[in-house]
C-alpha positions in Angstrom: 233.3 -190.7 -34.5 233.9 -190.8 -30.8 233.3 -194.2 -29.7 233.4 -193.2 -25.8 230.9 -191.8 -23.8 230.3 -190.6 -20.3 228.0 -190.1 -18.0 227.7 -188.8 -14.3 225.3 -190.2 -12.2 223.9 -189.4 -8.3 222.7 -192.3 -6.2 219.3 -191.4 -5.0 217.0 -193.2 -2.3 215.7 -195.4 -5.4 219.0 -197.1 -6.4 219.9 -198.3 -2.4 219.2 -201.9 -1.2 218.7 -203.4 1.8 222.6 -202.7 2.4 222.6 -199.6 2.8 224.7 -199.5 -0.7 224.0 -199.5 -5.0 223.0 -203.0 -5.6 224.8 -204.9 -8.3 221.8 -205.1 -11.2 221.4 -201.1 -10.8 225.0 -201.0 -12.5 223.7 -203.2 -15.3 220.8 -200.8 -15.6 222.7 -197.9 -15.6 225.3 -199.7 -18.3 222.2 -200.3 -20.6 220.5 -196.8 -19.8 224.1 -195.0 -21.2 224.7 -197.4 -24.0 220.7 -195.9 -25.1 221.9 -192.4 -24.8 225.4 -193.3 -26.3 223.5 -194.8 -29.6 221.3 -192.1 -29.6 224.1 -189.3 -30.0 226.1 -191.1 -32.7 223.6 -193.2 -35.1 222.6 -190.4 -37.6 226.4 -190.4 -38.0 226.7 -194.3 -39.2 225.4 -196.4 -41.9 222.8 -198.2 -39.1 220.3 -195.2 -38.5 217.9 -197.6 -38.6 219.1 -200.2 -36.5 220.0 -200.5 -32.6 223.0 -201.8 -30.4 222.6 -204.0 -28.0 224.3 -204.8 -24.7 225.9 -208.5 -25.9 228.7 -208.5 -22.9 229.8 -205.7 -20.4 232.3 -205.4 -18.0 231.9 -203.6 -14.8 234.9 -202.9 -12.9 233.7 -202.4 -9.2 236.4 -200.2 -6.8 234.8 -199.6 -4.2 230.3 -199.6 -2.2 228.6 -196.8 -3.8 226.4 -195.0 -0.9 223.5 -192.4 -0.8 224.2 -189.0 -2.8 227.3 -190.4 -4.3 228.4 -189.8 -7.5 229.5 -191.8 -10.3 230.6 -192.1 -13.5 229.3 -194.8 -16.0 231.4 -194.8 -19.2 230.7 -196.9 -22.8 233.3 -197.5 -25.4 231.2 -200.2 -28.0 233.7 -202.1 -30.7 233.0 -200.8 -33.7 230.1 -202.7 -35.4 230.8 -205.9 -37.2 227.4 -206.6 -39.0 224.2 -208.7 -37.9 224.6 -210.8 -35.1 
């Protein structure tokens, strides 16, 4: 099962604050948005069909502003499940 995922995102009108740049909680949104997707593509493949991840920590490594019509990659590698939490 591949536990990495990627996704490639353009920053529209919508996801610019009053900086002119990506504001930090779109990041977060976009993190939970792919983990969604992520589950999506691999649960029928596990034991927890039935059940749903969660975001319980992320990391977010920023290198550099993200501006109008750039593009970006959000990526999601969850540990391997470890029962109820």
């Amino acid at each position: 099962m591949n536990l990495m995922y990627e996704k490639q995102i353009r920053v529209t009108e919508e996801h610019i604050d009053g900086n002119n740049h990506v504001n930090n909680v779109q990041y977060v949104h976009w993190v939970e948005e792919a983990a969604v997707e992520h589950w999506e593509l691999l649960k029928h493949k596990t034991a927890y069909a039935d059940d749903a991840w969660m975001l319980l920590d992320h990391h977010i490594q920023y290198k550099k502003q993200v501006y109008l019509n750039d593009i970006i990659t959000v990526r999601t590698y969850p540990i391997p499940p470890e029962g109820a939490k």
